[in-house]
C-alpha positions in Angstrom: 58.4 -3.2 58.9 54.8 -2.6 57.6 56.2 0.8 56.0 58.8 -0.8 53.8 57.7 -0.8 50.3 59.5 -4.1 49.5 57.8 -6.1 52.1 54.2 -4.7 51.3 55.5 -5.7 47.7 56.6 -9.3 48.6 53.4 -10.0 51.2 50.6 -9.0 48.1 52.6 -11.3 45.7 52.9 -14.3 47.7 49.0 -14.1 49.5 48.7 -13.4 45.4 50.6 -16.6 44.4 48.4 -18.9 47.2 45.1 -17.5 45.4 46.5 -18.8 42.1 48.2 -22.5 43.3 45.2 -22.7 45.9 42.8 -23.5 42.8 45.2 -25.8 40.7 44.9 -29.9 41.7 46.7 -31.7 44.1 49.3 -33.2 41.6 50.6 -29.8 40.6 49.5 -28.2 43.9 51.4 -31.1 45.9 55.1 -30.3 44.1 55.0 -27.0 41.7 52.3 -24.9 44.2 54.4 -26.3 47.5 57.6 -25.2 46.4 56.2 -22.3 44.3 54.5 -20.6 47.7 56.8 -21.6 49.7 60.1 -19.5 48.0 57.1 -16.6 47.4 56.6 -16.9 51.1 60.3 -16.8 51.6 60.8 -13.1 50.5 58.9 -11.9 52.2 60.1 -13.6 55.1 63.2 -13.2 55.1 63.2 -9.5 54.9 60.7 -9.9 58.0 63.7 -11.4 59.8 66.0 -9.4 58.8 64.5 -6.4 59.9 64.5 -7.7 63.5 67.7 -8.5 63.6 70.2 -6.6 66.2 72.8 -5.9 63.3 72.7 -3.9 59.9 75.0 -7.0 58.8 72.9 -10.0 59.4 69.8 -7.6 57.8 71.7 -7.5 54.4 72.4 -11.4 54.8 68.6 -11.9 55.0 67.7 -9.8 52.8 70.5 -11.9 50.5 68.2 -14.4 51.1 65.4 -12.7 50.2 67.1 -12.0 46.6 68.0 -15.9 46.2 64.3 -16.8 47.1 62.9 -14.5 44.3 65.1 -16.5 41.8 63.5 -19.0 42.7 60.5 -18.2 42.6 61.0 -17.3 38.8 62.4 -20.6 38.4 59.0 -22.3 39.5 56.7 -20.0 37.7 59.0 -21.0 34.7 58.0 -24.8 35.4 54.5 -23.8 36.0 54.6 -21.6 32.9 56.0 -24.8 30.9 53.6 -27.3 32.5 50.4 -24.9 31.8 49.5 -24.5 34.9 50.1 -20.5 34.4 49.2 -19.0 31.3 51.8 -16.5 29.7 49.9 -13.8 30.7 49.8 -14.8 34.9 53.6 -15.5 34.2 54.5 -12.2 32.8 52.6 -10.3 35.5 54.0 -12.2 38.3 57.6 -12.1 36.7 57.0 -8.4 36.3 56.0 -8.0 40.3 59.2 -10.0 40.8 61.3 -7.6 39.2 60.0 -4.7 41.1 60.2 -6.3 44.3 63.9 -7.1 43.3 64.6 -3.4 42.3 63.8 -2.1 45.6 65.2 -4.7 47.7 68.8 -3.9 45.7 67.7 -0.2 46.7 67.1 -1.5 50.1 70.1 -3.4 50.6 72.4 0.1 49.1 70.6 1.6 51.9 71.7 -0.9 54.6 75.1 -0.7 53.0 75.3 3.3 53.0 74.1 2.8 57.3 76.6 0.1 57.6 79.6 2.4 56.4 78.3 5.7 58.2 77.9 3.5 61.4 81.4 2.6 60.6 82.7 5.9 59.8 81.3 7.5 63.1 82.5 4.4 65.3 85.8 5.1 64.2 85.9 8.9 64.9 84.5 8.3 68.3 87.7 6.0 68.9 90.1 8.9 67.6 
């Protein structure tokens, strides 16, 4: 797990994302920062999980998840964006890291897909 990209990606952006909310006051730390860390966390979670999962199946679903949490993620550094709590430049950076991290989890998931379908492929010749 420690050798996929993605989840090095995802880990640096959320311990990143703490750093930033960490320093902000309770107000916007108590709603924004909470639910801002928390879906950063997420990604990086949830491709934790699905990595130790016994199937190839339930890893794409987490890693699903993993691509619904980075949406909304954006979503609250949008909010935090709007409520100056992140300047433009913070929100275009972390946007950016988003975007990479969702790039190679869509190259991550085509690679559980491709292992899926050979998995499938040689099941079925074996039962020939």
């Amino acid at each position: 797990l420690e050798d996929l990209e993605v989840f090095q990606l995802s880990v640096k952006l959320s311990d990143e994302v703490w750093n930033m909310v960490i320093k902000w006051k309770p107000l916007a730390q108590d709603t924004i920062g909470r639910q801002l860390i928390r879906s950063t966390d997420s990604i990086a979670a949830n491709i934790a999980e699905g990595y130790g999962r016994f199937s190839l199946k339930e890893n794409r679903q987490f890693c699903m998840y993993s691509r619904g949490s980075i949406m909304e993620t954006k979503s609250w550094l949008m909010k935090g964006r709007n409520r100056n709590l992140i300047t433009e430049l913070q929100c275009q950076d972390l946007m950016s890291q988003l975007e990479t991290i969702h790039i190679k989890l869509n190259a991550y998931l085509k690679f559980i897909q491709k292992s899926e379908q050979r998995l499938t492929n040689k099941n079925r010749k074996l039962r020939d």
